[in-house]
C-alpha positions in Angstrom: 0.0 0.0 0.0 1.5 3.5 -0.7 -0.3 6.5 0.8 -0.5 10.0 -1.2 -0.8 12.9 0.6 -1.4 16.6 -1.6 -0.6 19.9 -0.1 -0.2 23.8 -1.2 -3.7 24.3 -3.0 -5.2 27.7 -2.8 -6.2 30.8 -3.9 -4.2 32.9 -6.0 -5.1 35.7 -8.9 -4.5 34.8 -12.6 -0.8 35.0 -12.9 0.1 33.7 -9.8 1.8 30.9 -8.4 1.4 28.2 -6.5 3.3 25.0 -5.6 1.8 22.0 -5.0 3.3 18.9 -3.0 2.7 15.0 -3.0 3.9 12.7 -0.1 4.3 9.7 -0.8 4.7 7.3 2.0 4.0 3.3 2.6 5.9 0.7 0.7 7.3 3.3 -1.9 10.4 2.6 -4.6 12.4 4.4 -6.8 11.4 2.4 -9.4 7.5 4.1 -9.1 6.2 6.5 -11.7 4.4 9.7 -10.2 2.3 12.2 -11.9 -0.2 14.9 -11.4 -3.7 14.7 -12.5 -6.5 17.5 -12.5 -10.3 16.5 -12.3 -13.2 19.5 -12.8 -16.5 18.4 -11.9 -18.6 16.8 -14.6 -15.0 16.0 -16.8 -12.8 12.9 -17.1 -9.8 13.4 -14.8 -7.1 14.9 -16.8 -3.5 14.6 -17.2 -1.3 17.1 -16.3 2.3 16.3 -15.8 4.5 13.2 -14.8 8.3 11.9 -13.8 9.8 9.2 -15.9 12.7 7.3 -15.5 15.9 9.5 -14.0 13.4 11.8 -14.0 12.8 12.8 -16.7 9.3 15.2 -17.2 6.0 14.7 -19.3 3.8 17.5 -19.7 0.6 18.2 -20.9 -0.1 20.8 -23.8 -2.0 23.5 -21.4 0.6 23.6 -19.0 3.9 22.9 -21.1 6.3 25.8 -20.5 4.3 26.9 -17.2 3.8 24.2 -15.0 7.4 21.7 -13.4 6.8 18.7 -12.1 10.5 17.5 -9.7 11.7 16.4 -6.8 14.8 17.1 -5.5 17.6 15.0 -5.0 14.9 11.8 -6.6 13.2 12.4 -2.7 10.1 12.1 -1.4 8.0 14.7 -1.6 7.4 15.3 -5.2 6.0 18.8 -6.5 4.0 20.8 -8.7 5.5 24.2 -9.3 2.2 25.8 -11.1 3.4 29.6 -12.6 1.6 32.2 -15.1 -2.1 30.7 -13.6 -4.8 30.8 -15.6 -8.9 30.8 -14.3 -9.0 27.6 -16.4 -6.7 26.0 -14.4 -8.8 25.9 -11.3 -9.9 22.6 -10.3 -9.0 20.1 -7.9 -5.1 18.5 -8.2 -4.3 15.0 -7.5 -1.2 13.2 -7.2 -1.3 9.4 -8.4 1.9 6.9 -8.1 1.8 4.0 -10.6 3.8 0.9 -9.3 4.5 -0.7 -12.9 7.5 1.2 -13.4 7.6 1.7 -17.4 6.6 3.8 -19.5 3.7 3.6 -21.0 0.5 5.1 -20.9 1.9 7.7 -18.8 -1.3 10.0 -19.5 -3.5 7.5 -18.8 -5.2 7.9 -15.6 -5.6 3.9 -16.0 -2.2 3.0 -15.2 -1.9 4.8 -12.0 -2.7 2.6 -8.5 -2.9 4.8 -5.9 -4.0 8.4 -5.5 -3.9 10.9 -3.4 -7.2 12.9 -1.5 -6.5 16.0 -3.9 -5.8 20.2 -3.4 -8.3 22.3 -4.6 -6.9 24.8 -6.8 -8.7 28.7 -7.6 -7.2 31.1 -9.9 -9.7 34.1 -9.3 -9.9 36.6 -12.2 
């Protein structure tokens, strides 16, 4: 069992920043895949960014160039650094840690095995 736990959610003004964090804790590895996901009520959870192997970073399309996903030092917690916020971005963040350890399907919420509670996000106008 691995526990997620999210932190940093908020209320910040369009432009702003914010920094998200995931624990992880529980029978972790190295060898686990983490990524952030973002649900809005009444849409599919969607993906937003994730750490591959030597972590290396996956992004998706809305948030390429403004949003980094890292950890430092390959530790425990893992964050979301969330800059030039947008009102669309506002929804509720979740952390997910997928125990396969490849690759693939890295946007898929399928893959993932264990999630976290979530952080609500607002990005006031």
């Amino acid at each position: 069992q691995v526990q997620l736990v999210e932190s940093g959610g908020g209320l910040v003004q369009t432009g702003g920043s914010l920094r998200l964090s995931c624990a992880a804790s529980g029978r972790t590895s190295s060898n686990y895949r983490l990524a952030w996901f973002r649900q809005a009520p009444g849409k599919d959870r969607e993906f937003v960014a994730a750490l591959g192997w030597s972590d290396s970073t996956y992004y998706a399309d809305s948030v390429k160039g403004r949003f980094t996903i890292y950890r430092e030092k390959a530790k425990n917690p893992v964050y979301l650094r969330m800059n030039s916020l947008k009102t669309e971005d506002t929804t509720v963040y979740y952390c997910a840690v997928d125990v396969s350890g490849n690759l693939w399907n890295l946007r898929s919420q399928a893959k993932y095995d264990y999630w976290g509670q979530g952080t609500q996000v607002t990005v006031s106008s």
